[in-house]
Backbone as numpy.savetxt, mean C-alpha at the origin, in Angstrom:
# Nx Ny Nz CAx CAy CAz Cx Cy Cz
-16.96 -18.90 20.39 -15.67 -18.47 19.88 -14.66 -19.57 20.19
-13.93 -19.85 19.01 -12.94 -20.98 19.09 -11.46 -20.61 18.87
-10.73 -21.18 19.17 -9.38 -20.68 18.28 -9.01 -21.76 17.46
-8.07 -20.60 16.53 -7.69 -21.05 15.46 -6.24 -21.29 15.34
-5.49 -21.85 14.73 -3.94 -22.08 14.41 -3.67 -21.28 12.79
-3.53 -20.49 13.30 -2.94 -19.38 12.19 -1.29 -19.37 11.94
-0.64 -18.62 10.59 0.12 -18.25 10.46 0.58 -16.80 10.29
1.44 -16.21 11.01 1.80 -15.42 10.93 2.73 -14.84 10.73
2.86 -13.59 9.06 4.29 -13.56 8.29 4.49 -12.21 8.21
5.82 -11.64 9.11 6.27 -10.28 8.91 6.90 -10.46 7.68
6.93 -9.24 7.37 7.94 -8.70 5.84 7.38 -9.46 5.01
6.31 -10.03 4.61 5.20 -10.84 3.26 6.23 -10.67 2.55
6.74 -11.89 1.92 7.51 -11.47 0.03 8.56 -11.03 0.04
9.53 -10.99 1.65 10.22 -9.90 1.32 11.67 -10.83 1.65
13.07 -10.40 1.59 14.31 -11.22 2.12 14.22 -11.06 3.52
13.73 -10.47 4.23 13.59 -10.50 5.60 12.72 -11.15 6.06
11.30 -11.89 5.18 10.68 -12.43 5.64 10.16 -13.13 6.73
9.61 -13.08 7.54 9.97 -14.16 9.10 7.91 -14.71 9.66
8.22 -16.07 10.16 7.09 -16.86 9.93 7.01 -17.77 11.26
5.68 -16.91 11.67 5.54 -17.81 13.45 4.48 -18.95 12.26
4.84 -20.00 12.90 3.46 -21.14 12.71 2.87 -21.80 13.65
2.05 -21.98 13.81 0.78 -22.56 14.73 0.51 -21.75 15.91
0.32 -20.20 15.63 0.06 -19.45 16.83 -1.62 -19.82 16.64
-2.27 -19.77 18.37 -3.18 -20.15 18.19 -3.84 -18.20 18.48
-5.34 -18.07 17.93 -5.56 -16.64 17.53 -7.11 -17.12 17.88
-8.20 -16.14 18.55 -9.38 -15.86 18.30 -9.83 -15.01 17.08
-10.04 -15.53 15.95 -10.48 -14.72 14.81 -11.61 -14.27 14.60
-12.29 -13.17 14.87 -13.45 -13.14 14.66 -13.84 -11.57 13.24
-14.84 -11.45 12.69 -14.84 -10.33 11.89 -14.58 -9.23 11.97
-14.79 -8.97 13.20 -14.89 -7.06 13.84 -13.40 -6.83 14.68
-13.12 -8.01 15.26 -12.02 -7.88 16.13 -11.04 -9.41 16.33
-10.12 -9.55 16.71 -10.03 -10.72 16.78 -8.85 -10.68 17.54
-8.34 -11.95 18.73 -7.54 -11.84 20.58 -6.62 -12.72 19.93
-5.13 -12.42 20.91 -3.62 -13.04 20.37 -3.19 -13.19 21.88
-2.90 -14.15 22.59 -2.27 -14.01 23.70 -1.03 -13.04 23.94
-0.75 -11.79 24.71 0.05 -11.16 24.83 1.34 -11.25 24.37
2.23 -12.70 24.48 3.28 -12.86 24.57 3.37 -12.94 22.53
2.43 -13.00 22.24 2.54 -13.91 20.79 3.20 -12.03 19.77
4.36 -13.20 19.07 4.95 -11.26 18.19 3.78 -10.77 17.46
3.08 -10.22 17.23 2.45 -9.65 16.12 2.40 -8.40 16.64
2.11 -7.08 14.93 2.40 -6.25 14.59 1.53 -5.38 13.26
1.15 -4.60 13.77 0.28 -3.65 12.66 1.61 -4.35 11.42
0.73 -4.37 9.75 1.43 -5.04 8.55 1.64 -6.20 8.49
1.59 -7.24 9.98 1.79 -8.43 10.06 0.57 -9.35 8.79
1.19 -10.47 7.67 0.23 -11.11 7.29 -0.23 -12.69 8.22
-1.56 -12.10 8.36 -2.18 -13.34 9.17 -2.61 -14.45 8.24
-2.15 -15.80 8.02 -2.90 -16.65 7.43 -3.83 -17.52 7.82
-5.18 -17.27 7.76 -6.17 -18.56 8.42 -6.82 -19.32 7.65
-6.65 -20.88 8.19 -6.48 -22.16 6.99 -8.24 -22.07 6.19
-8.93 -21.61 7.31 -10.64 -21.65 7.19 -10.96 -20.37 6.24
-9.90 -19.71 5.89 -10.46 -18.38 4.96 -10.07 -18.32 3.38
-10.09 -17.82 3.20 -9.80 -17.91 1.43 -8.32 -17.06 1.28
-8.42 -15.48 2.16 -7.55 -15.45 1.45 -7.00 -14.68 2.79
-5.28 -13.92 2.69 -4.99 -13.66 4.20 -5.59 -11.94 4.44
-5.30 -12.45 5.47 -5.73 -11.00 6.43 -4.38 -10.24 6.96
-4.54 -8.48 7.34 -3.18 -8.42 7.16 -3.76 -7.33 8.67
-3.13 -7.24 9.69 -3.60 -6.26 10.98 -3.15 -5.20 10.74
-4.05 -4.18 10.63 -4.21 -2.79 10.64 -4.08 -1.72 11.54
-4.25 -2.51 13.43 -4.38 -2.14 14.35 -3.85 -3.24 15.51
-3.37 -3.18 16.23 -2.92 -4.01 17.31 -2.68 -3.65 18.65
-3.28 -3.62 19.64 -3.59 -2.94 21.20 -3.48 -3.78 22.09
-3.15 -3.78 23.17 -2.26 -4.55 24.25 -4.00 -3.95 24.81
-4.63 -4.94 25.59 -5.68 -4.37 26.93 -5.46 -5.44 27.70
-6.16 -4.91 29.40 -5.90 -5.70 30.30 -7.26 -6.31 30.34
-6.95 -7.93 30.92 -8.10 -8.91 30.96 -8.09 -9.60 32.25
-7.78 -8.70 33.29 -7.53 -8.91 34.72 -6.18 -8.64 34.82
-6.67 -8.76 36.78 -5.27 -8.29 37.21 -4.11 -9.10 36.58
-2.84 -8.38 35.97 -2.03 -8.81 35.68 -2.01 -9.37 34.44
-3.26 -9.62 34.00 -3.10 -10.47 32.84 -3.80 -9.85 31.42
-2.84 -9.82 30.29 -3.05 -8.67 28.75 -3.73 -9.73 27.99
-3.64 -9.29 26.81 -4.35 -9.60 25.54 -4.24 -8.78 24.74
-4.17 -9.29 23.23 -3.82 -8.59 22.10 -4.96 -8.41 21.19
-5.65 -7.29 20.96 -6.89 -6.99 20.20 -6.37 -6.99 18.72
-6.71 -7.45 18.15 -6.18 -7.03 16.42 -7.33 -6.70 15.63
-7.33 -5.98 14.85 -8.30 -5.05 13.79 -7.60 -5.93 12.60
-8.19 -6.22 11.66 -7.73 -6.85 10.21 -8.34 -5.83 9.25
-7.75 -6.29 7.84 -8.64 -6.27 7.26 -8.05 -7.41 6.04
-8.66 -7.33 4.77 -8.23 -8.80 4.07 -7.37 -8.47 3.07
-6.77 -9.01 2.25 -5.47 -8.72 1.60 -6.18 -7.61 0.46
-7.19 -8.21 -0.35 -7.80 -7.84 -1.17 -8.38 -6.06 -1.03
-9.15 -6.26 0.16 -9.04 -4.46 0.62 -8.16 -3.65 0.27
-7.00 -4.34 1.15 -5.57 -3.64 1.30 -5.25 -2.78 0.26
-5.10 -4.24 -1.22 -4.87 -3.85 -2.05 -5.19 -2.71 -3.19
-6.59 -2.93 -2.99 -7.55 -2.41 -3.78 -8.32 -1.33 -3.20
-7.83 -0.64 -1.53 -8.95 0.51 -1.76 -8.64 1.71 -2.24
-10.00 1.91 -2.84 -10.02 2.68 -3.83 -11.09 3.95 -3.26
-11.01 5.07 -3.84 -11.65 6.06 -3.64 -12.32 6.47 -5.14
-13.25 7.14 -4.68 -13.93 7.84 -5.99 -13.51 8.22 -6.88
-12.29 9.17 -6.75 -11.61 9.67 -7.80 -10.67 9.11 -8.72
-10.57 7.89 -8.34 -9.95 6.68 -9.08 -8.63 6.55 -8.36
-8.15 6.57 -7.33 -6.95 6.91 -7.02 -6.89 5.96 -5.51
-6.20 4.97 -5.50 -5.75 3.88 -4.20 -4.56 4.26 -3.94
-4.60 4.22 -2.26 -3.83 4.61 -1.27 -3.29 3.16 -0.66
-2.22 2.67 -0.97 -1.83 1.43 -0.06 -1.17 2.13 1.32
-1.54 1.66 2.27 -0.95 2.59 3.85 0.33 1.32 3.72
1.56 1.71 4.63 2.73 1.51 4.97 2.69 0.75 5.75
3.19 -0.57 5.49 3.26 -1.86 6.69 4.46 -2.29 6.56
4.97 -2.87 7.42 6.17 -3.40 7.47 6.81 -4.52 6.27
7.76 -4.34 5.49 8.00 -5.25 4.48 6.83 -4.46 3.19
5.98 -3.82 3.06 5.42 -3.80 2.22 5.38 -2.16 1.53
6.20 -2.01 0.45 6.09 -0.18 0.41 4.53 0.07 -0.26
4.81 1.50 0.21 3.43 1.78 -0.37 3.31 2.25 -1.75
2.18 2.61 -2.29 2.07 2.73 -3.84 0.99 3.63 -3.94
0.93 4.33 -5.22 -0.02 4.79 -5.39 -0.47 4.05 -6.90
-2.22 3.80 -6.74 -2.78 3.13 -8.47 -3.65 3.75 -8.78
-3.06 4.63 -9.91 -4.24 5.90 -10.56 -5.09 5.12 -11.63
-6.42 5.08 -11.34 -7.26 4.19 -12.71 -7.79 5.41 -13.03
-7.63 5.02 -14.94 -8.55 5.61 -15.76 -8.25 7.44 -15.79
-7.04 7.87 -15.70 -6.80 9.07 -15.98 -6.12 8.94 -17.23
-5.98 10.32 -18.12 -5.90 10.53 -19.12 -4.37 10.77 -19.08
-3.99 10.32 -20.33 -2.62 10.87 -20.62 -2.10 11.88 -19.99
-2.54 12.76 -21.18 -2.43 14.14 -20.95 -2.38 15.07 -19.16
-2.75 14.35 -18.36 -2.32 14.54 -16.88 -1.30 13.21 -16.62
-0.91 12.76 -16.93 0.69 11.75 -16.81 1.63 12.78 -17.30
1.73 13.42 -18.37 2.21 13.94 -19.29 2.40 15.28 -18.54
1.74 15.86 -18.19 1.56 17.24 -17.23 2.58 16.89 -15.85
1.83 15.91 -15.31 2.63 15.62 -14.25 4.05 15.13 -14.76
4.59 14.78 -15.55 5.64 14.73 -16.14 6.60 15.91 -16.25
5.73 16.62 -17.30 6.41 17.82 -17.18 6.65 18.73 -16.03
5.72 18.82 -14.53 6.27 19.42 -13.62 7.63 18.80 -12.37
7.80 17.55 -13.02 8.81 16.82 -12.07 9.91 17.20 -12.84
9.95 17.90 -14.23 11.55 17.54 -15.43 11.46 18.90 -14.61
10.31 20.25 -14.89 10.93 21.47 -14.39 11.27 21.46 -12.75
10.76 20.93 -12.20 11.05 20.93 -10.42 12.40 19.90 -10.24
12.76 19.65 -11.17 14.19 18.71 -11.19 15.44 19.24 -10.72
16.14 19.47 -10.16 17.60 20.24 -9.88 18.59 18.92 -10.37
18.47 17.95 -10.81 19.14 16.65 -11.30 19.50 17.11 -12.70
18.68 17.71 -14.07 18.67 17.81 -14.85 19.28 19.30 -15.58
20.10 18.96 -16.25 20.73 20.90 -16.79 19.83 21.13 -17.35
19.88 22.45 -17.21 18.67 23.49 -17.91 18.70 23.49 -19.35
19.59 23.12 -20.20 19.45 23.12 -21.78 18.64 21.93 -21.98
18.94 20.78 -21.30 18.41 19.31 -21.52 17.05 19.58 -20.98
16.49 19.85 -19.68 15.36 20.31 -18.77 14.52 20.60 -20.30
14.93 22.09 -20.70 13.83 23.05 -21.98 13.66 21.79 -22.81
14.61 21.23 -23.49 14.41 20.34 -24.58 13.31 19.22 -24.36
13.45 18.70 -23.29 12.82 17.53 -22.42 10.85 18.18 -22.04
11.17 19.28 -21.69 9.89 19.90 -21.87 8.65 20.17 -23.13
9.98 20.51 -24.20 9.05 20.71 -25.55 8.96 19.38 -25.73
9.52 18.50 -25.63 8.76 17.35 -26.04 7.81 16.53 -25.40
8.13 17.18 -24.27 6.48 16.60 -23.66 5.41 17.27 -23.91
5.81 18.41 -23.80 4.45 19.47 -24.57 4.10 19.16 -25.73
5.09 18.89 -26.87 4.86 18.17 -28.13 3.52 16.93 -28.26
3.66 16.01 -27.14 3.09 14.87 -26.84 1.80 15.12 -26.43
1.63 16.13 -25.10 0.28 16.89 -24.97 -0.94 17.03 -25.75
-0.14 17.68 -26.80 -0.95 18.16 -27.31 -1.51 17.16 -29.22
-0.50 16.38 -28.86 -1.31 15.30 -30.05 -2.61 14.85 -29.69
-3.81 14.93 -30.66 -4.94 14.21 -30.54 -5.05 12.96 -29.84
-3.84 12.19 -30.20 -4.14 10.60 -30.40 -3.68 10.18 -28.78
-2.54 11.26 -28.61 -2.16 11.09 -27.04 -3.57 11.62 -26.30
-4.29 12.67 -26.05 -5.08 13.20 -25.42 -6.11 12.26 -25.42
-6.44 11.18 -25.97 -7.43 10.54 -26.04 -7.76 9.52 -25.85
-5.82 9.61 -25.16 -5.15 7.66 -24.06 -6.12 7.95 -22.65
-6.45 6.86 -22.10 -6.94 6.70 -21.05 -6.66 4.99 -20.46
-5.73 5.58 -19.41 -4.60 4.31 -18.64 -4.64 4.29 -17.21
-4.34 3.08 -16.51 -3.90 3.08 -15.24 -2.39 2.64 -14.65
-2.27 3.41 -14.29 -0.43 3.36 -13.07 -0.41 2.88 -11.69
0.74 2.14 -11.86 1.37 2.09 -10.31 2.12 2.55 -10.32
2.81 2.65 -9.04 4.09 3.34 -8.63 4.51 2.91 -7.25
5.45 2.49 -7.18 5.88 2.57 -5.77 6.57 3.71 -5.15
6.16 3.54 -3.90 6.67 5.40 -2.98 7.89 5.45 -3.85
9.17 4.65 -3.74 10.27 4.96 -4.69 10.38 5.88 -5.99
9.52 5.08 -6.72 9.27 5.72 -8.01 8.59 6.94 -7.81
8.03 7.49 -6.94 6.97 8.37 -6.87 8.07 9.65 -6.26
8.99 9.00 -5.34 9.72 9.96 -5.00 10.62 10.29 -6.37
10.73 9.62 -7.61 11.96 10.25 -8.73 10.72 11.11 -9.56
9.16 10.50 -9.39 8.86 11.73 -10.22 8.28 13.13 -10.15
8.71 13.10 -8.53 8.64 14.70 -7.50 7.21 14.78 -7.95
6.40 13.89 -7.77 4.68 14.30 -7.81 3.92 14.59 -6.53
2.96 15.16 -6.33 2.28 15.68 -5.24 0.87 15.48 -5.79
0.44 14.23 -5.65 -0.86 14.01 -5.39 -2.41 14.25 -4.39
-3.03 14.93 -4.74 -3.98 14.97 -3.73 -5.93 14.78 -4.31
-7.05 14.59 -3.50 -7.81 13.91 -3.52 -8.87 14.18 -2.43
């Protein structure tokens, strides 16, 4: 086991962005050691020059390595995971890291449940008057029930934001 000179970037992408360089890191697959004092943070992106692509810590634990003296365990996993895990039902869960909101990416569902879920966010709306609400309804029901709509098959993102305006309750 060697160390490495990594980079390490809170808030990825973001105006708060902030960037240790040349922390030195034991990287290894299963686990990988940060000298105590060094900032890192579950969401932190790790960059290592020897990998393809970054790694982002999932887990981060202070243990003791003698008297008096810590160490920082970090759990990774790789950006690509992050991004992309996916479950059976077609439906990825991005977990909440610092700088990074989370999202939900529905693959391969049908309109006609966009459209549904549509229509229960216009009626669960208290934003919207009730004459506009009914109107806003028949026309999504209108849409429902066209052939040509029922027979879309698409994938969505959303960020928590967006997810909070369309009062949806996803589950899986």
């Amino acid at each position: 086991m060697f160390p490495h000179k990594v980079k390490i970037v809170r808030n990825y992408n973001s105006k708060d962005e902030k960037i240790l360089k040349d922390v030195s890191a034991y990287i290894q697959p299963e686990l990988s050691f940060f000298d105590d004092h060094v900032d890192i943070k579950k969401g932190d992106y790790v960059i290592v020059p020897e990998l393809d692509e970054p790694l982002i810590a999932s887990r981060v634990e202070v243990r003791p390595r003698g008297r008096g003296v810590y160490i920082k365990e970090v759990k990774f996993i790789s950006e690509s995971e992050f991004l992309g895990k996916e479950n059976k039902s077609g439906i990825s869960v991005q977990e909440e890291f610092h700088g990074i909101s989370r999202g939900i990416q529905l693959n391969n569902i049908s309109a006609t449940i966009y459209l549904q879920a549509l229509e229960n966010s216009i009626e669960n709306s208290s934003d919207i008057p009730l004459k506009q609400k009914e109107s806003l309804i028949k026309k999504v029901r209108e849409l429902e029930n066209d052939p040509y709509i029922e027979s879309l098959i698409t994938n969505l993102s959303l960020s928590e934001e967006k997810l909070k305006n369309f009062n949806l309750t996803i589950s899986y």
